[in-house]
C-alpha positions in Angstrom: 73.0 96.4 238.2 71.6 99.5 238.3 68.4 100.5 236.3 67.8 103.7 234.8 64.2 102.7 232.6 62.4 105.3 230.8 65.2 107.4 229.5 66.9 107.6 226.4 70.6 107.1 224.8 72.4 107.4 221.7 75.6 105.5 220.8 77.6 107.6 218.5 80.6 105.3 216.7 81.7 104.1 213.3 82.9 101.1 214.6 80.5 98.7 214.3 81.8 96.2 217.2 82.3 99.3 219.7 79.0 100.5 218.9 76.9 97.0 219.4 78.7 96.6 222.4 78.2 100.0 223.8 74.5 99.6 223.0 74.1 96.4 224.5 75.9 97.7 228.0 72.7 100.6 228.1 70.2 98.7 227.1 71.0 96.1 229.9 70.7 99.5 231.9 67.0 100.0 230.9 67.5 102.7 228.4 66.2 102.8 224.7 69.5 103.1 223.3 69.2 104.5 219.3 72.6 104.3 217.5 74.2 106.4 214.7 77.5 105.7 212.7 78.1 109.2 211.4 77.7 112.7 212.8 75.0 114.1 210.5 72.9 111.3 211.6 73.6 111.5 215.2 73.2 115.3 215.1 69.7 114.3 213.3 68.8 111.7 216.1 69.7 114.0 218.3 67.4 116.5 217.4 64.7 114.2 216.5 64.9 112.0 219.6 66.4 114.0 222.8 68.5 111.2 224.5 69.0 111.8 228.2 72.9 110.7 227.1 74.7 110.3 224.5 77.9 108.4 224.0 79.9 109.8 221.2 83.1 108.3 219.5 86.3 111.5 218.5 86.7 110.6 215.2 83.6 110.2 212.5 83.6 109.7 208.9 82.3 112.8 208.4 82.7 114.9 210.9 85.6 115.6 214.0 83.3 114.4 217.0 84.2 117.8 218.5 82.0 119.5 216.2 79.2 117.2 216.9 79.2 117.9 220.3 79.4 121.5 220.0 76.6 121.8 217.8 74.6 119.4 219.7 75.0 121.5 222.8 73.1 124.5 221.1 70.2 122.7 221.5 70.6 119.9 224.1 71.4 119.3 227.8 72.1 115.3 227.1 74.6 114.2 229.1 77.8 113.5 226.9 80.2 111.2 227.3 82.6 110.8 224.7 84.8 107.4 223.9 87.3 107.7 221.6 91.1 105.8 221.6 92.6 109.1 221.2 93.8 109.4 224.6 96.2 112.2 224.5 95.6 115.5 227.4 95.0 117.5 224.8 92.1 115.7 223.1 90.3 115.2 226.4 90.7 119.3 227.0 89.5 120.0 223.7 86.7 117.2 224.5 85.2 118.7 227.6 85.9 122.2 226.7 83.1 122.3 223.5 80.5 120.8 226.0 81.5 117.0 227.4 80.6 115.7 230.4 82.9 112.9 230.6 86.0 111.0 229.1 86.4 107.4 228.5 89.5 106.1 226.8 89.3 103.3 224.0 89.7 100.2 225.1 87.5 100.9 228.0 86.0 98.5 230.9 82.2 97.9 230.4 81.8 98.2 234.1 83.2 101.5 234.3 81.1 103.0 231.3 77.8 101.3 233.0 79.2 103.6 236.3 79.7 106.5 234.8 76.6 106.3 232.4 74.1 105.6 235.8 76.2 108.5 237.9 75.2 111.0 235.3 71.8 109.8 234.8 71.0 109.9 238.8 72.6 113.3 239.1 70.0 116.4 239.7 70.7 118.4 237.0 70.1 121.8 238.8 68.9 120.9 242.5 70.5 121.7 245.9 69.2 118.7 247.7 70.7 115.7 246.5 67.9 114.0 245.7 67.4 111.5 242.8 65.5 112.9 239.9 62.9 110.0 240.9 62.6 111.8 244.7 62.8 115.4 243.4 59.8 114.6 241.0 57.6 113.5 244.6 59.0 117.1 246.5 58.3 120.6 245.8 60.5 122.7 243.6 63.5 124.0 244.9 63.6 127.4 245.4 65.4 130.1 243.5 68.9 130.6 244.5 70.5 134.1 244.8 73.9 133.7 244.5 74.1 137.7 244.3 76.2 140.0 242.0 73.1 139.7 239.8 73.8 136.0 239.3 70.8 133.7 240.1 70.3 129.8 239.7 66.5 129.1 239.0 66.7 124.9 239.4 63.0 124.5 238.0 63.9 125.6 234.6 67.5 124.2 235.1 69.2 127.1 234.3 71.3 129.7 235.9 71.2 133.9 235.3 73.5 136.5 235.1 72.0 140.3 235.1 68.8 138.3 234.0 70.3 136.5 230.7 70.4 132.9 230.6 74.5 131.3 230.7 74.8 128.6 228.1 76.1 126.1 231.1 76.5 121.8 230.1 74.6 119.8 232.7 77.7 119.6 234.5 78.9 122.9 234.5 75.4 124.1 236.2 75.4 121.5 238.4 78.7 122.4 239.9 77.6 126.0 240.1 74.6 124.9 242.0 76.8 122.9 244.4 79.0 126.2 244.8 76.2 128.7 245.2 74.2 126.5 248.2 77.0 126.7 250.1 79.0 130.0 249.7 82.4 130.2 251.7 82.7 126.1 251.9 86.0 125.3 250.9 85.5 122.3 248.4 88.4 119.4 247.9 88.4 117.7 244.0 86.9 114.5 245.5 83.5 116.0 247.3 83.1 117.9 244.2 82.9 114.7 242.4 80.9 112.6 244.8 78.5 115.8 245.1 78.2 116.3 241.4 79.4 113.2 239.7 78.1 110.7 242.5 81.4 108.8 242.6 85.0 108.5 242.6 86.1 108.6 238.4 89.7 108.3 237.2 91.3 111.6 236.5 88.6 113.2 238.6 91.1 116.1 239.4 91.6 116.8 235.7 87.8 116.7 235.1 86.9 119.1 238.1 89.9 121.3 237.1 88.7 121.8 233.3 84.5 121.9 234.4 85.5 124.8 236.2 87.6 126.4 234.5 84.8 126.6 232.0 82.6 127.6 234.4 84.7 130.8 235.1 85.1 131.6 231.3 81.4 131.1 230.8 80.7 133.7 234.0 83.2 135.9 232.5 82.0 136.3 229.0 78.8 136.5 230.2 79.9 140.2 232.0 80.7 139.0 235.3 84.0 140.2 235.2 83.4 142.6 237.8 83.6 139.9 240.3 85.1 136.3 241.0 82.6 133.6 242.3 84.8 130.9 242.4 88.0 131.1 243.9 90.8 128.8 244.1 92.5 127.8 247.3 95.5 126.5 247.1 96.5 122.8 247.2 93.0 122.2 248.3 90.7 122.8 245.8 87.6 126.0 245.4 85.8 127.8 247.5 82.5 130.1 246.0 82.3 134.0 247.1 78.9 134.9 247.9 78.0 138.9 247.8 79.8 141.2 250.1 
C-alpha cells in the first residue's frame, strides 16, 4: 500500500460509520487524519489545521457541503474529494464546479478511495516535470513559465498570473494549466490528461477533465482574458493549448 507520511487529512461526514471507516483507510496511508461531523467545525479544522486533503460528505447537518467547500477554497489549496450517495450528474457538476477535485459515489470501494487519495497526494501541484513532491523538494525550482498573452505560471509560489493578478485556480485546475502551457500546440486526449494530472485512470475521467476545464476557461475569462482562447477544443479528441502568436 502506498504511504503518503507526514501530511494531513480531514474526514468530513455525519455519519459516524462512514466517517471511522474513511479515517481508518488514511490513516493506514500514513496521514494524520482529523475528523469533523458538521461543517462549521470542519471549516474550523480546516482553518486551524491545513490538511493536504480533505474528504468531505454533500449533505451536513448544518450546512450543504457545497458551501463548505466553497468557502474552504478561499483560503485553502487541500485537495478535495468529496463522498456523498447523491450520485446524480448534476450534484457532481455542482460538486467540482465550487472547487472539488474529485467525486466518489456512496457506497464506494475502499480501494479506490486509497487510489484516488495517494494520486492526488503524489501530484506536483504546479510543476512541469513530473516529479514527486518528494524529488521536486531534492531539484531546483522550476522555472517561470510564460505562457504569453500576459498569462504566466510561476510553479514556486504555485500559482498562475494573468496581466500580473493572481487566478483563484483549485490544485487541479492549475495543474492542468501547467500541463497545457509546457507543451503549447500538443493535442491532448482525456486519458493522458488524467495520467499527467491525476496519475491514473479514474471512472468518469472524461466527465472530470471535461468540467476541470471548463472551469479553467471560465476562470481565464473572468479574469480578462477574453481577448484570447488558450485552450481549444479539438474535436472528438480532446484540447489542445494556443501559445502566443
Amino acid at each position: 500500500m502506498e504511504q503518503v507520511v507526514g501530511q494531513r487529512a480531514l474526514v468530513v461526514d455525519d455519519d459516524t460509520d462512514i466517517r471511522e471507516l474513511v479515517q481508518v483507510l488514511l490513516e493506514g496511508m500514513g496521514l494524520q487524519v482529523s475528523a469533523a461531523a458538521s461543517g462549521a467545525a470542519a471549516l474550523d479544522m480546516a482553518q486551524r489545521e491545513s490538511p493536504d486533503l480533505i474528504t468531505l460528505d454533500l449533505t451536513l447537518p448544518d450546512m450543504d457541503g457545497r458551501d463548505v467547500c466553497r468557502e474552504i477554497r478561499a483560503f485553502s489549496d487541500a485537495y478535495i474529494i468529496m463522498i456523498t450517495g447523491r450520485d446524480s450528474e448534476i450534484d457532481r457538476l455542482v460538486g467540482l464546479e465550487v472547487g472539488a477535485d474529485d467525486y466518489l459515489a456512496k457506497p464506494f470501494s475502499p480501494k479506490e478511495l486509497r487510489a484516488r487519495s495517494a494520486a492526488l497526494l503524489r501530484r506536483p501541484r504546479a510543476s512541469t516535470t513530473g516529479t514527486t513532491p518528494a524529488e521536486g523538494a531534492r531539484s531546483a525550482p522550476a522555472p517561470d513559465l510564460d505562457a504569453g498573452g500576459g498569462l504566466v505560471l510561476v510553479p514556486v509560489d504555485h500559482v498562475a498570473l494573468l496581466d500580473g493578478q493572481p487566478l483563484p485556480l483549485t490544485p487541479a485546475e492549475l495543474a492542468l494549466l501547467t500541463a497545457f502551457a509546457a507543451q503549447p500546440g500538443r493535442t491532448w486526449d482525456r486519458g493522458d490528461l488524467v495520467r499527467e494530472v491525476w496519475q491514473g485512470e479514474f471512472i468518469e475521467s472524461d466527465f472530470l477533465v471535461d468540467v476541470h476545464v471548463a472551469n479553467l476557461r471560465r476562470k481565464l475569462r473572468k479574469a480578462g482574458g477574453r481577448h484570447r482562447e488558450w485552450i481549444r477544443t479539438v474535436g472528438g479528441v480532446g484540447y489542445t493549448f494556443a501559445s502566443a502568436d
